[in-house]
C-alpha positions as CSV (number, residue, x, y, z in Angstrom):
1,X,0.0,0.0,0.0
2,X,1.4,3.7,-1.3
3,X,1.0,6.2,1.6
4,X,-1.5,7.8,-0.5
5,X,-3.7,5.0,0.2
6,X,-2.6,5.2,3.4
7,X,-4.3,8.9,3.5
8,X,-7.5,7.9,2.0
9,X,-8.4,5.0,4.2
10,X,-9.0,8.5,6.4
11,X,-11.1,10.3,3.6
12,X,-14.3,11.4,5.0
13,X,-17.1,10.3,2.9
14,X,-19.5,12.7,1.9
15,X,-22.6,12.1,4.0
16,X,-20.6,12.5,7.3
17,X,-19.0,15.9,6.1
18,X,-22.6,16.6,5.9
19,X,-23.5,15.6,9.3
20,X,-20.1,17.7,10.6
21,X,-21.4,20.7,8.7
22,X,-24.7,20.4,10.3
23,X,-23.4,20.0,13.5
24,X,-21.1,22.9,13.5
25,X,-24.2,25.3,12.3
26,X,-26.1,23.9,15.1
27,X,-23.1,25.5,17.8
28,X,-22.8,28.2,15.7
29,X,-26.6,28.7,17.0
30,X,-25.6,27.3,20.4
31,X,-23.4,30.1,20.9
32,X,-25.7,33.0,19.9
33,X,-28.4,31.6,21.6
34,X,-25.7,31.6,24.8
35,X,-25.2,35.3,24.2
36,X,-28.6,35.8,25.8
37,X,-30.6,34.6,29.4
38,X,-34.1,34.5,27.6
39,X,-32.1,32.3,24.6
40,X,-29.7,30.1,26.8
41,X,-31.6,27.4,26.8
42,X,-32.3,26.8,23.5
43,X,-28.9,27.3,23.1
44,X,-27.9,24.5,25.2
45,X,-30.5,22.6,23.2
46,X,-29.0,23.3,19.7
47,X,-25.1,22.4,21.6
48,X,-26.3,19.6,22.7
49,X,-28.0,18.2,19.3
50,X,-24.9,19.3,17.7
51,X,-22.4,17.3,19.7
52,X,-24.7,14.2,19.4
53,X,-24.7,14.3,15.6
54,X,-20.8,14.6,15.8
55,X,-20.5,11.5,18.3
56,X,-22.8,9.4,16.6
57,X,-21.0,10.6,13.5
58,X,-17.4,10.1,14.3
59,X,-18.6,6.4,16.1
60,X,-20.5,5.3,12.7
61,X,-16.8,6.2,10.5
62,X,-14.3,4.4,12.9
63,X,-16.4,1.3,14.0
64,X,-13.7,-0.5,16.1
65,X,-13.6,-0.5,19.7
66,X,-17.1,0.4,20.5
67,X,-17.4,-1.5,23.7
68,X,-14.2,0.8,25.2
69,X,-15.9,3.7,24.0
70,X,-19.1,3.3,25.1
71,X,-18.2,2.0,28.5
72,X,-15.6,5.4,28.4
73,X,-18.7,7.6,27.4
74,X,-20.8,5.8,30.6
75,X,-18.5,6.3,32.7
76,X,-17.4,10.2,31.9
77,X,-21.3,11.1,31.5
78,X,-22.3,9.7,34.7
79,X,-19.3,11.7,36.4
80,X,-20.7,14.9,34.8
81,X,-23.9,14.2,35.6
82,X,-23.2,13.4,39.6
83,X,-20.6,16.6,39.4
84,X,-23.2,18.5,38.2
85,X,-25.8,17.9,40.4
86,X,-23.8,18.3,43.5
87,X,-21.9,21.2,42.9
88,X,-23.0,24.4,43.9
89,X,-24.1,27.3,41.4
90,X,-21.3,29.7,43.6
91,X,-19.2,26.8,42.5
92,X,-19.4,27.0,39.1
93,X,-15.9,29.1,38.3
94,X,-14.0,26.3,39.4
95,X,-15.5,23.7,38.4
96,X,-15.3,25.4,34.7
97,X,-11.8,25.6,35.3
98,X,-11.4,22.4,36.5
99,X,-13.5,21.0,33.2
100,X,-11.5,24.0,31.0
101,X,-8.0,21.6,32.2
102,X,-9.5,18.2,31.4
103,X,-10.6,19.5,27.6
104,X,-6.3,20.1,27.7
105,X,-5.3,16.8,28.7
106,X,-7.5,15.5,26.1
107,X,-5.4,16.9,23.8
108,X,-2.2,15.8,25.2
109,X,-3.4,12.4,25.3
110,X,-4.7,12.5,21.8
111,X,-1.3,13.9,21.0
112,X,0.6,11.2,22.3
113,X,-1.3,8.7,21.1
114,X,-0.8,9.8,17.3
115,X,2.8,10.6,17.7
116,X,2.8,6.5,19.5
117,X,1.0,5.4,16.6
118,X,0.9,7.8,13.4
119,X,0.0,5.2,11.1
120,X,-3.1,4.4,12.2
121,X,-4.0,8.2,12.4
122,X,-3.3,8.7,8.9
123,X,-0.3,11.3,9.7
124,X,2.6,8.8,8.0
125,X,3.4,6.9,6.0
126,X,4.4,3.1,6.7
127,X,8.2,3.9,7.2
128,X,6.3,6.0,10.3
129,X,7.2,9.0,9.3
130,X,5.3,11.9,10.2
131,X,4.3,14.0,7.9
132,X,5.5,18.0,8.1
133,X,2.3,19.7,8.3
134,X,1.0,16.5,11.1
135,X,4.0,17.7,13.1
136,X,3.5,21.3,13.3
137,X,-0.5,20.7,14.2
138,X,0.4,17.8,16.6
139,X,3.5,20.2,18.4
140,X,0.9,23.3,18.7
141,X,-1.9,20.9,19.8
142,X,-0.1,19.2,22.2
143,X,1.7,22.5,23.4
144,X,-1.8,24.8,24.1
145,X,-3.1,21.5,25.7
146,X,-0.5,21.4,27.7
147,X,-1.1,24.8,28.8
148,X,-4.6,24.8,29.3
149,X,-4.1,21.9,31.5
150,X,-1.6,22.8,34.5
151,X,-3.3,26.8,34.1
152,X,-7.0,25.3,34.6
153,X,-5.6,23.1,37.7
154,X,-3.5,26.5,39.5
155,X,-7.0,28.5,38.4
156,X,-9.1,25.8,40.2
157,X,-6.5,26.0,43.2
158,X,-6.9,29.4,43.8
159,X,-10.7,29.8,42.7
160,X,-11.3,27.0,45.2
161,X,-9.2,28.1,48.2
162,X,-6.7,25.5,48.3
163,X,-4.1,28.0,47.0
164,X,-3.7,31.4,47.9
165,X,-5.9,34.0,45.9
166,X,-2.4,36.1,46.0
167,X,-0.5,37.2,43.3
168,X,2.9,34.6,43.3
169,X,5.4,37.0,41.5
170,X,8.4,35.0,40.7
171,X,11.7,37.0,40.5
172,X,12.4,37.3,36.9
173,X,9.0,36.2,35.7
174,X,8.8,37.7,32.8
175,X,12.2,36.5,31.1
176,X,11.5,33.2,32.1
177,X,8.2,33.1,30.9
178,X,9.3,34.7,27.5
179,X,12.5,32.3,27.8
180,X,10.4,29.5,27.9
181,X,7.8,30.3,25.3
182,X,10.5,30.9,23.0
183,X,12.2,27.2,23.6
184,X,8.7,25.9,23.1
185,X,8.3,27.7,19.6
186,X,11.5,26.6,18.9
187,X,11.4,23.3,19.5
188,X,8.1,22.7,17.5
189,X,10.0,24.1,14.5
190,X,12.5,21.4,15.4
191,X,10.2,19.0,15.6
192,X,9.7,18.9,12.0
193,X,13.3,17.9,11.5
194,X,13.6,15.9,14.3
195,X,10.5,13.5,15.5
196,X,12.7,12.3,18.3
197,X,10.9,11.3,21.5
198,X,12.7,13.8,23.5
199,X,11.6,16.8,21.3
200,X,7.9,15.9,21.7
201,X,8.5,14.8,25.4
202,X,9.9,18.4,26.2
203,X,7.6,20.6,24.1
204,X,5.2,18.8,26.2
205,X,7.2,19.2,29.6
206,X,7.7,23.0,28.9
207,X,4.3,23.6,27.7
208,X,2.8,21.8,31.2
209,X,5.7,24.3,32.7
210,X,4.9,27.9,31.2
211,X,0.7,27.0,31.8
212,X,1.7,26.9,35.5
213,X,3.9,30.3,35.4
214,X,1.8,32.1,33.6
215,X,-1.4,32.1,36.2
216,X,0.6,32.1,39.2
217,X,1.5,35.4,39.0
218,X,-2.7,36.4,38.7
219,X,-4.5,37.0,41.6
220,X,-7.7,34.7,42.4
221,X,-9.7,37.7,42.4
222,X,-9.0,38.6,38.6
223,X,-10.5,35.1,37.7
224,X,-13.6,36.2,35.1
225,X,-10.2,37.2,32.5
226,X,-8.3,34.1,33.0
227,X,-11.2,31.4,32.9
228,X,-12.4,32.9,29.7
229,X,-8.6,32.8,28.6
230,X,-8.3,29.4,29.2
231,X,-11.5,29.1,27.6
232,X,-10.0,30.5,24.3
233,X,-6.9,27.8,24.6
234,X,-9.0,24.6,25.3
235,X,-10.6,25.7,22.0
236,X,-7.4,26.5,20.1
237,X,-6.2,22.7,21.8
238,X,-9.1,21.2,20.0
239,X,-8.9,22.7,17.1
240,X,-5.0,21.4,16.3
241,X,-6.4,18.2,17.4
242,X,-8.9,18.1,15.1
243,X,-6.8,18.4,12.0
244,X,-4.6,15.6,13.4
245,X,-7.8,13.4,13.7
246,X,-9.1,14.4,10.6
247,X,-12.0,15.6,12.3
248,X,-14.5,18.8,10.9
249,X,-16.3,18.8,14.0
250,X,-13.8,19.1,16.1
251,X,-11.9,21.9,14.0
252,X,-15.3,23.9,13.7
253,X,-15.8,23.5,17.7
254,X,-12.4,24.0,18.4
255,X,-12.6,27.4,16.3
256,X,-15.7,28.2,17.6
257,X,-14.6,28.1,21.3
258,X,-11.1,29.5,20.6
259,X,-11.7,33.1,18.7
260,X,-15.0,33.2,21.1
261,X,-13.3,32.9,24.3
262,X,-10.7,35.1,23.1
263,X,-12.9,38.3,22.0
264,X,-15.1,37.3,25.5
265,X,-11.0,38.1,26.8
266,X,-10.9,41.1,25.2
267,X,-13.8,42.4,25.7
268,X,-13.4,41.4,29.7
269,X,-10.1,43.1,29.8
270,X,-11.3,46.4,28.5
271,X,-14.2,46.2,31.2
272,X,-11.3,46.4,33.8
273,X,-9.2,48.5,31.9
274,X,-6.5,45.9,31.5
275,X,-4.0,45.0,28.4
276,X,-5.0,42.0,26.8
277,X,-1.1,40.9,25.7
278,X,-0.7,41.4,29.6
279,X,-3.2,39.1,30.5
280,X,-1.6,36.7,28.1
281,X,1.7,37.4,29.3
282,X,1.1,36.9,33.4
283,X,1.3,40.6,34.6
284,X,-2.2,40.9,34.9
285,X,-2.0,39.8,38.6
286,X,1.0,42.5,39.2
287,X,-1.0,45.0,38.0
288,X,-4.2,44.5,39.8
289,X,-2.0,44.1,42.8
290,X,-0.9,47.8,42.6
291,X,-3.2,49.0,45.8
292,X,-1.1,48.4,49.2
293,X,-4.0,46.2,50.4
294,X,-4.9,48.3,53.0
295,X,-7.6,51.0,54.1
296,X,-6.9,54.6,53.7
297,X,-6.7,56.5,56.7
298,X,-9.9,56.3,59.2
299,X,-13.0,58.9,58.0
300,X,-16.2,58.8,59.7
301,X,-18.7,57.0,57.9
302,X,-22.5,55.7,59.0
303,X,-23.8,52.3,60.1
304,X,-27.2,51.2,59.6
305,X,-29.5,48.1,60.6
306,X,-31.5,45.7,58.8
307,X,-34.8,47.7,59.8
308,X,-33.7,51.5,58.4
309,X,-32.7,49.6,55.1
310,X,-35.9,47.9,54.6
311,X,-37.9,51.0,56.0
312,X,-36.0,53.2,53.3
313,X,-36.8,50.7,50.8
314,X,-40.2,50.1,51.0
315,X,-40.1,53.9,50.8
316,X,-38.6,54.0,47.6
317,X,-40.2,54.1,44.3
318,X,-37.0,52.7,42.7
319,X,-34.1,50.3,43.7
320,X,-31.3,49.2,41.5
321,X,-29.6,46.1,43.1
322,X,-25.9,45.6,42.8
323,X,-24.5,42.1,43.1
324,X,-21.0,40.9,43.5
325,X,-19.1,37.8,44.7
326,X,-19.5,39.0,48.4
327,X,-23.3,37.6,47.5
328,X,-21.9,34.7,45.9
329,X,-19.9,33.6,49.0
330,X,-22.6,34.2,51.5
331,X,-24.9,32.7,48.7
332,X,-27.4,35.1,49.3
333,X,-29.0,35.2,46.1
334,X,-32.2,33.5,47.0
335,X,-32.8,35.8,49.8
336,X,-31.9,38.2,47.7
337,X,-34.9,37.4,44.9
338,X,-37.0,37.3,48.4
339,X,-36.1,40.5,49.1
340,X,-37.1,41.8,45.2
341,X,-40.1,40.5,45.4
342,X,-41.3,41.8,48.5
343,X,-40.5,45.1,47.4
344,X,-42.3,44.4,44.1
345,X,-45.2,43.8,46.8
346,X,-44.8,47.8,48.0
347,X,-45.0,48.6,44.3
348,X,-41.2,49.5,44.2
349,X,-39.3,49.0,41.0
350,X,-36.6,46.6,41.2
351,X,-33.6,46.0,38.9
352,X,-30.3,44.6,39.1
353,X,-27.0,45.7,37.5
354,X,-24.8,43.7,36.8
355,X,-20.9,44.8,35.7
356,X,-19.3,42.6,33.4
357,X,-16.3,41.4,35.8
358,X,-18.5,41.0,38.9
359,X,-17.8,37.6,40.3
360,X,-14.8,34.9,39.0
361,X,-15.7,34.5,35.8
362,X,-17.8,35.8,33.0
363,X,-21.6,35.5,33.5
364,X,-21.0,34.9,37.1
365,X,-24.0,37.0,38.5
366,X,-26.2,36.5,36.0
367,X,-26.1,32.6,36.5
368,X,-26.6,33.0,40.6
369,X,-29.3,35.0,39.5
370,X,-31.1,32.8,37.3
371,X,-31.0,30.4,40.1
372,X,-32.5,32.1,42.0
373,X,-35.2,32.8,39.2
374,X,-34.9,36.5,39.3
375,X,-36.4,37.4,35.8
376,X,-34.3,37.9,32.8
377,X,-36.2,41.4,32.1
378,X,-35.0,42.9,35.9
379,X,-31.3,42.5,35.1
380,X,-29.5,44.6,33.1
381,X,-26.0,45.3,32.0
382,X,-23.6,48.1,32.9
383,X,-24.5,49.6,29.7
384,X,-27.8,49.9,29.7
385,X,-28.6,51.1,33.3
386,X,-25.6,53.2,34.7
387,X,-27.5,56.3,33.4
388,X,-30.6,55.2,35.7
389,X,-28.9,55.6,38.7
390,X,-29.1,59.2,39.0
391,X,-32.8,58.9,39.2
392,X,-33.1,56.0,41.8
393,X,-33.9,56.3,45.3
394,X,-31.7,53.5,46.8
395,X,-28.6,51.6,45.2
396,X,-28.5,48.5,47.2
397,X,-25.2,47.2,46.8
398,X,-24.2,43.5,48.2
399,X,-20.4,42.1,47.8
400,X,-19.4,44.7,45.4
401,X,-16.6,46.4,45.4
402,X,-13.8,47.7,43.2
403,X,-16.9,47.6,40.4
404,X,-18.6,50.7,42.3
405,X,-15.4,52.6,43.1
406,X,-15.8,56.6,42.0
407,X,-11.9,56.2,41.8
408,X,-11.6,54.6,38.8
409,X,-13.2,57.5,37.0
410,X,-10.8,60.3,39.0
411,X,-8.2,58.9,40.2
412,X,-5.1,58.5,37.9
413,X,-3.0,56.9,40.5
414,X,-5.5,54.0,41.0
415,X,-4.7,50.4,40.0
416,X,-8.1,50.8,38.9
417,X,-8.2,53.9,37.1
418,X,-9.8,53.9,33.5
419,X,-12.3,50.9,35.0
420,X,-16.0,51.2,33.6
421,X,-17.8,51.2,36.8
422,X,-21.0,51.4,38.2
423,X,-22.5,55.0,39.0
424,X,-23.7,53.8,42.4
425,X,-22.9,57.1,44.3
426,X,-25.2,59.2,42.5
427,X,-28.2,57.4,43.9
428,X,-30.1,59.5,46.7
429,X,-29.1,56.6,48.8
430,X,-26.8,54.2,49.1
431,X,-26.8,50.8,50.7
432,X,-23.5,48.8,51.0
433,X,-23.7,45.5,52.3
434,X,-20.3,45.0,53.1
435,X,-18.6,42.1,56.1
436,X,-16.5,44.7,57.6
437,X,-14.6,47.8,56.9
438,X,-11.3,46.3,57.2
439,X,-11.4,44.6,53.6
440,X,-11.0,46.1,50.1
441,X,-10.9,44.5,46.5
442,X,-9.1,43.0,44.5
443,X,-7.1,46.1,43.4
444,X,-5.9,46.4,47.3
445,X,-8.1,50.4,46.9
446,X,-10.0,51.9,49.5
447,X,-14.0,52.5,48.3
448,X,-15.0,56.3,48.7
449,X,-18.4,55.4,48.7
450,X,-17.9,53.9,51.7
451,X,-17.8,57.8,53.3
452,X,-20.4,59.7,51.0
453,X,-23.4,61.6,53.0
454,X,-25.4,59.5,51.2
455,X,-24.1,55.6,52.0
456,X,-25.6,53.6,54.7
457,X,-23.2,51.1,55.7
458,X,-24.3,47.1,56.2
459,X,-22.0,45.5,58.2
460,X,-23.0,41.8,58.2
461,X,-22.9,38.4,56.5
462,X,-24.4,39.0,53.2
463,X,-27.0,36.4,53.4
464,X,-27.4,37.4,57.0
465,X,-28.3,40.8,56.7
466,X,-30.7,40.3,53.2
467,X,-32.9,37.8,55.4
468,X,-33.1,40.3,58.3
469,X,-34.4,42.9,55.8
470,X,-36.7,40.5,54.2
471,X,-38.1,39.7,57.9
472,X,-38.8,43.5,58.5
473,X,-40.1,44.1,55.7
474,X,-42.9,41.5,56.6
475,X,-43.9,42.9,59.8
């Protein structure tokens, strides 16, 4: 047999490229029906229909081995399914991180078996030679994999709390990051001279390497940039992978999840007023590290109960609510909904804002929230309600921090200083539901709104404090 023959034992026939193509349209939907709470879950439903159609699909063309695979599927679907009825919606950012790293070992594993075996993937010829263009997709694949791996697993660390949240700044970071980036590069151009075991086995060494260098230096607080990140590279993983399988689907979904997750990057980034090639480059953490971590010097600010903020509530004739990952650790989104819809009761408008970094990853809020079954029409974007504030009666503001700081919009020498931020201050009230006064942000920055005339300071458990106002509201 000729190695062309070798290449078209692995030609697609024409009624599965079909299938592939019809599967990839049906993400394409997936994802735009994602883009939207009232359209998510038709969107899952479209994702969903999609992957089946590739499975099936990919099963029907390589029939051998169905047992394995079906007995691997079993088993992986019932872990998913257990993992994701036990875990926690304030969970979620890690345990996307912690699915983001097992989508990159996939690809290291699919790596190594076709450089094992590159015969029977169609990438050589019988003398087991791998073809030029094989190596260069199997050296990237196996590289961002790599990466995407040992990143997801210091991102779960810290999201999770077995790691400090803390900004690890290595001395020399940046050369050796650059340093070892470059050997990786290098060596992938090598590898399509040399398909020695050592080359792959140390593209694959370094790659595992630079993942872990390049998100200890972020701090756990900075999350929502660095899950969507590794996001973007599990997607760019699959992608490589798929052109060493031979597989549309996979290159479609790869390329799908890649360029998404990185303009969901970009756009995150300029929400915080951050460099993207920084991000990239594992300075983001040094940067939003700037503050000293401390409160400014002591100014007289005022303390409120439970009762004053539910009596100036049910006063109001409008309250914007302004959630942030203080509510997601006290989980206090359900007595939070409680709370909305007692003021609903009084005739009092409610709406929630949400800023686009609020929480540890993208979406954050807005999934606590529709757990809680708060209705898709009462939340709304930075974008469309920071010119509302100005008009409401009480901002209620609960675990948010750095997202409301005034500084950002006149301070130059903040850390946070060119941040979009919500206009929470120029509400005739202001109720911040904070645990003490001791803590600050991520960016280590003092909150003026802390001290305005017109803030009324909640000192309490998040969850704590909502269910006291809910019970005043009822007497």
């Amino acid at each position: 047999m000729t190695e062309p023959a070798t290449l078209a034992e692995h030609a697609v026939p024409g009624w599965a490229g079909l299938a592939y193509l019809i599967a990839g349209v049906l993400f394409i939907l997936a994802l735009r029906g994602l883009s939207s709470p009232t359209s998510s879950r038709s969107g899952n439903r479209f994702g969903m229909v999609g992957m089946l159609i590739a499975v099936v699909t990919t099963l029907i063309l390589h029939g051998t081995g169905l047992v394995e695979i079906a007995v691997a599927i079993a088993i992986g679907g019932a872990i998913g399914f257990v993992t994701a009825r036990k875990i926690a919606m304030t969970d979620m950012p890690q345990l996307v991180a912690a699915f983001h790293s097992l989508v990159g070992m996939a690809a290291v594993l699919v790596a190594a078996a076709a450089y094992l075996n590159p015969v029977a993937f169609g990438i050589a010829g019988l003398d087991g030679v791998i073809h030029q263009v094989s190596r260069i997709e199997m050296g990237l694949g196996v590289a961002i994999g790599a990466i995407t791996f040992s990143g997801s697993v210091i991102a779960f660390l810290k999201l999770n709390g077995n790691m400090s949240g803390k900004p690890i700044m290595l001395p020399a970071r940046h050369v050796i990051n650059l340093g070892t980036l470059a050997a990786i590069i290098g060596l992938v151009g090598y590898f399509l001279t040399d398909q020695s075991v050592w080359v792959f086995a140390t593209i694959t060494a370094l790659s595992f390497l630079i993942g872990f260098l390049l998100i200890i230096p972020i701090g756990g607080a900075d999350m929502p940039v660095v899950v969507s990140m590794l996001n973007s590279y599990s997607g760019w993983a699959a992608a490589a992978m798929g052109f060493t399988l031979h597989n549309t689907a996979m290159i479609i979904t790869g390329a799908l999840v890649g360029s998404s997750g990185a303009i969901l990057s970009y756009i995150m980034c300029k929400a915080m007023n951050r460099s993207f090639i920084s991000v990239i480059a594992g300075g983001f953490g040094a940067e939003a590290a700037a503050g000293d971590g401390s409160a400014k010097e002591q100014r007289p600010w005022k303390r409120g109960s439970a009762e004053d903020a539910a009596f100036l509530m049910k006063q109001a004739e409008s309250v914007i609510i302004v959630p942030g990952y203080g509510m997601a650790v006290a989980q206090a989104q359900h007595a939070l909904r409680e709370m909305g819809d007692l003021l609903k009761k009084e005739g009092v408008s409610v709406k929630y804002a949400i800023h686009p970094v609020a929480g540890r990853m993208p979406g954050h809020m807005n999934v606590l929230l529709a757990e809680a079954n708060v209705p898709y029409d009462d939340v709304f974007e930075l974008e469309d309600i920071n010119s509302e504030f100005a008009q409401c009666d009480v901002a209620f503001v609960i675990g948010a921090n750095d997202v409301t700081n005034p500084a950002a919009k006149t301070d130059k020498t903040s850390p946070i200083y060119g941040m979009p931020v919500l206009d929470v201050e120029k509400a005739k009230t202001v109720l911040f539901v904070k645990r003490s006064m001791g803590g600050v942000g991520y960016a280590g920055v003092d909150n003026d709104v802390f001290y305005m005339d017109n803030t009324m300071m909640l000192l309490a458990d998040a969850k704590k404090m909502v269910e006291d106002i809910c019970k005043s509201m009822a007497h």
